[in-house]
N, C-alpha and C positions, 0 to 999 in steps of 0.2 A: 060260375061267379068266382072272381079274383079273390084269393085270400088280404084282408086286410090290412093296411102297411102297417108295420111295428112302431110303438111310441118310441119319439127321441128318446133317450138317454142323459139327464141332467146330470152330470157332477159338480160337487159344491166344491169341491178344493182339491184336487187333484195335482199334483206334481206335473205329472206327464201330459194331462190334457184336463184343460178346466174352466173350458165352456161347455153346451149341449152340442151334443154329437148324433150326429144320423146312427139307429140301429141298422144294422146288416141283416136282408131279409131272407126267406127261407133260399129262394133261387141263386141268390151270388151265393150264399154260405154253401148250398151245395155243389155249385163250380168250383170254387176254391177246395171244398175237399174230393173232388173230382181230381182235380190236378196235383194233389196233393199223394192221393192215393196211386196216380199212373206213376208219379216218381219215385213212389213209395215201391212198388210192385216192379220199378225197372234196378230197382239199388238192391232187390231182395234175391231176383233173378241173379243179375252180379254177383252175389253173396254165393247163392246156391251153386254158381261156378264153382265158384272158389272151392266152396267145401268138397266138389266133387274133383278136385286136383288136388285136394289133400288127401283124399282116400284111395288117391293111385300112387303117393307117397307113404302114408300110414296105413293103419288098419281103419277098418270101416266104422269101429265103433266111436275113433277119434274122431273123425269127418262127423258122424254124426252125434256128439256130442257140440261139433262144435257149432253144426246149425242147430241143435235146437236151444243154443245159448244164446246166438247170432239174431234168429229169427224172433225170441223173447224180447231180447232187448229191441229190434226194429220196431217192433209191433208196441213195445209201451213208450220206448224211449223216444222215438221219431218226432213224435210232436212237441212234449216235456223238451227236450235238448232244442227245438226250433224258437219254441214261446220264449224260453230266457232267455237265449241269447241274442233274439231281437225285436223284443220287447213286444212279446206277443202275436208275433208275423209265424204262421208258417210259410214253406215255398207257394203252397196256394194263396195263402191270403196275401202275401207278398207281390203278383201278379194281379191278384183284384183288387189289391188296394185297400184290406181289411185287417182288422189288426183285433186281438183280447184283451180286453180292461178288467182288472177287480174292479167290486163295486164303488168304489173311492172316487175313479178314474187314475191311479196310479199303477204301474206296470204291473203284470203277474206276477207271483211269487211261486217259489218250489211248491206249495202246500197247495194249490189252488190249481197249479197245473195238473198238478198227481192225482188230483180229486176228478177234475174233468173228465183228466183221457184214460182214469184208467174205468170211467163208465162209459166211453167210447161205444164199445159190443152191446150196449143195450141200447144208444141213441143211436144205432145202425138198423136197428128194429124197428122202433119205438120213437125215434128222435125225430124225425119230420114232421109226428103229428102232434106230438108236444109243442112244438115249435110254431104251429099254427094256430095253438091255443093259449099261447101267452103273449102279454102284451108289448114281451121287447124281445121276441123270437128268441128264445133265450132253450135252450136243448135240456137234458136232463144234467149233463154232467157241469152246465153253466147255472141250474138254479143251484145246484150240489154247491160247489166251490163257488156262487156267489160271483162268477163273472158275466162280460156281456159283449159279445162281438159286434164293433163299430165299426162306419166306414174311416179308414187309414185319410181323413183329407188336407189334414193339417196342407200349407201352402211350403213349399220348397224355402230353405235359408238363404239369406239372400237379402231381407229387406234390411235387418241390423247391419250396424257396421261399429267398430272398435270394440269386438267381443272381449271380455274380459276374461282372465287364463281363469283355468275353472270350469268353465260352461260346456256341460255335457251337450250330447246330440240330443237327447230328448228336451234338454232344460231350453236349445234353442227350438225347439219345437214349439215350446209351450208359449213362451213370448212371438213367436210368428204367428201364432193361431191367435194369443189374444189379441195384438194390435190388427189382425185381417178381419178378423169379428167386434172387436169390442163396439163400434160403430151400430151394428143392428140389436144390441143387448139394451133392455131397457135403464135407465138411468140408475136407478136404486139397486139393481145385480152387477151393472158395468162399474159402480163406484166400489162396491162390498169384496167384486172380486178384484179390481184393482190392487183395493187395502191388503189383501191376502198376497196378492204378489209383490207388494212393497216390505212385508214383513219378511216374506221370503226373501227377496233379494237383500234388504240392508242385512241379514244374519250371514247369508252368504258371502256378501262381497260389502263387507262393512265403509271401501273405501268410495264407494258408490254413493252413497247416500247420500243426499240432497238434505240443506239446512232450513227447507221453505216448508211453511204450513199451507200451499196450497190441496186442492184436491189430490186424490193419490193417482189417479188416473196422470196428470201435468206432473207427478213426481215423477211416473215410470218413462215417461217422456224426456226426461233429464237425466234417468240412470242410463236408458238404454236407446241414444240417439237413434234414428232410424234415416235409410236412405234418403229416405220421400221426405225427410224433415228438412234434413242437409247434405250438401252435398258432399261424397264418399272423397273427393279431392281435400275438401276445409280440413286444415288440423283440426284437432280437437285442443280443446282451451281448459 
């Protein structure tokens, strides 16, 4: 019998991502640390070179100071240094397309990666079958630190056009995913979260703001013209 699929993952106001999002289930999550761990094991080998050309320069106790400094840091730091710097992708999940959210749905923080991975060694144990008992496959070192691995599906940039200076990569993420989805959202969550990213963008980009009391949904459509609305040739007015 097939283990049963993980509940989505609803966030209510998220920065980075803020609509429901597919959870990642046990089989990609372990591809992706499958892949993650062959590159891990090919950069360590590399390493282990190295150290062993420094002990045909140095003495032996150099070389082996400095892998077991080299090999510390690989091993806790590998994934911590992947998550922040892009925005919860390691190299595996970056190929599957899966990404780590705090529970907010805003990016990971130092605090929450350190928490995870450094219970990594016991969810290598123990983590699969946790993970088959929870209902957003969620590992030992993700109920710890309160995160949740989603699928990465946001849609490619592209559909806005006359971005305004400012707009990170994640922030245009979060406006292509709400206009790709807002459509299948029920009416009373597509209006509520609308209101949430009208608040966000007039603080951001105050010069944006629209002087109409329509719906906020028809506001965000005027801050942030969209291809499909108009066409990428039309000035803007």
């Amino acid at each position: 019998m097939s283990p049963p699929a993980p509940e989505p993952v609803r966030f209510v106001a998220g920065l980075d991502v803020v609509l429901d999002r597919p959870v990642a289930g046990l089989p990609t999550r372990m591809l992706a640390a499958a892949l993650d761990y062959l590159v891990l094991a090919l950069v360590w080998a590399a390493f282990s070179a190295l150290t062993v050309a420094i002990g045909r320069v140095a003495d032996l106790g150099t070389a082996a100071l400095v892998w077991v400094i080299g090999s510390f840091l690989l091993q806790w730091g590998w994934f911590v240094v992947f998550e922040l710097a892009s925005g919860g992708r390691s190299p595996g999940k970056m190929v599957v397309r899966l990404r780590t959210l705090d529970g907010s749905g805003a990016r990971i923080g130092l605090g929450a990666s350190l928490i995870r991975n450094l219970l990594r060694p016991a969810d290598l144990l123990v983590g699969p079958l946790v993970m088959l008992t929870s209902p957003q496959s969620r590992r030992i070192g993700d109920i710890a630190a309160s995160t949740v691995v989603v699928h990465d599906d946001a849609p490619d940039a592209g559909v806005l056009r006359d971005l305004p200076d400012g707009l990170s990569t994640d922030d245009v993420r979060m406006l292509e995913a709400w206009f790709a989805r807002a459509a299948t959202l029920p009416e009373d969550r597509r209006q509520a979260l609308a209101a949430s990213l009208v608040t966000w963008a007039e603080r951001r980009f105050p010069s944006r703001a629209v002087s109409t009391d329509g719906p906020p949904e028809a506001r965000l459509d005027q801050m942030f013209p969209r291809r499909s609305a108009q066409s990428a040739d039309q000035p803007m007015k």
